[in-house]
N, C-alpha and C positions, 0 to 999 in steps of 0.2 A: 699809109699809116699816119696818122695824128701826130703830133709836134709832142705831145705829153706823153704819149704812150711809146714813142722811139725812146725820149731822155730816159724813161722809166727803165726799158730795154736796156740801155746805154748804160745805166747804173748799177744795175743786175749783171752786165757782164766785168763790169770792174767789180764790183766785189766777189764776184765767184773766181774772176783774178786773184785778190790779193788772197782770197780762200785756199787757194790751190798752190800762192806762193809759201803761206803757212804752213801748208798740210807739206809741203818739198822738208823745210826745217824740221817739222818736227819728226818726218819719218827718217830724217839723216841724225838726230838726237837719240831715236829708238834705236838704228843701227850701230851708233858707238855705245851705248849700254849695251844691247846684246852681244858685240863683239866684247867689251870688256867680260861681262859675265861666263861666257865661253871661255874666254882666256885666265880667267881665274880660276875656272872649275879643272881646266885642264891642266894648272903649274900648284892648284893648291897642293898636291899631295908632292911626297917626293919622291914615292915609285908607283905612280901611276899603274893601273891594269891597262895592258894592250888595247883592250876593250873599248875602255873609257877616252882614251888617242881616238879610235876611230870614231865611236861614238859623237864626238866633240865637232872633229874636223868635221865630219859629214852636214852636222846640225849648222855648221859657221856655212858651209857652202847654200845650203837647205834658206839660211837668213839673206845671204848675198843675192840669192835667186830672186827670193820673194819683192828685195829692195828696188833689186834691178826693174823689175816687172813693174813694180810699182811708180818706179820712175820714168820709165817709158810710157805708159798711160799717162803722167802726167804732164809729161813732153808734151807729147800727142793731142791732151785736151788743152793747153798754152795755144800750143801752136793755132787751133780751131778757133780757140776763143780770139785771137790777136786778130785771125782773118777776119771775124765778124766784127769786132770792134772799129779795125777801118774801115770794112764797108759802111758802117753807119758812120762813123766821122767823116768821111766824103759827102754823106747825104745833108749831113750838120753844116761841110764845108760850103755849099751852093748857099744855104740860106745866110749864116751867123758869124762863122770864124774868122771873117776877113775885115780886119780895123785899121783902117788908112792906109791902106793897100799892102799892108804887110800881112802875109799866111801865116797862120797861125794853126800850127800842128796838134792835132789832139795827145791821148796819152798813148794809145797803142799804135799812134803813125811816129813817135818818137824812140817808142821802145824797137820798134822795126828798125831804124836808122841807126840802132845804137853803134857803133864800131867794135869791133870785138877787138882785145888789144894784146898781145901777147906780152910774155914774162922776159925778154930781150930787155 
């Protein structure tokens, strides 16, 4: 593959990155409006129909579903995209990324190494 048409590749995968980090925000933004919305329609009244309880909860379980789903595909396409990102930054790293003998890590061989850090 051509040196211009990897970088091309190489930049299309970061932004379908940061595309996908957007899309995490704002479908966890749509989930707290529909949760509030649900919880409002459910304490607006003060004697609720039986009905309308169920009705509610079900729709809230119905929203959690869809969230969840949602964010597991979007695990799932992170993860795929991270993979392909450092295969091509290894292919970067033979020719370019190495300046006075210090390695010099792309963005998705950093984001790979990040430490995950617990709340201790």
């Amino acid at each position: 593959m051509p040196e211009n048409d990897r970088k091309e590749v190489y930049r299309s995968v970061v932004d379908y990155h940061n595309s996908l980090v957007l899309m995490r925000f704002t479908v966890a933004g749509l989930y707290l409006a529909g949760s509030a919305f649900l919880i409002n329609a459910l304490f607006c009244n003060t004697q609720p129909w039986w009905g309308t309880k169920i009705t509610v909860c079900f729709m809230g379980l119905v929203l959690t579903l869809i969230v969840f789903i949602i964010e597991v595909r979007t695990r799932c396409l992170l993860k795929n995209l991270g993979e392909f990102g450092i295969k091509i930054e290894e292919k970067f790293k033979h020719e370019s990324l190495n300046v006075n003998c210090v390695e010099i890590k792309g963005f998705f061989g950093l984001m790979k190494n990040q430490p995950i850090r617990s709340m201790d």
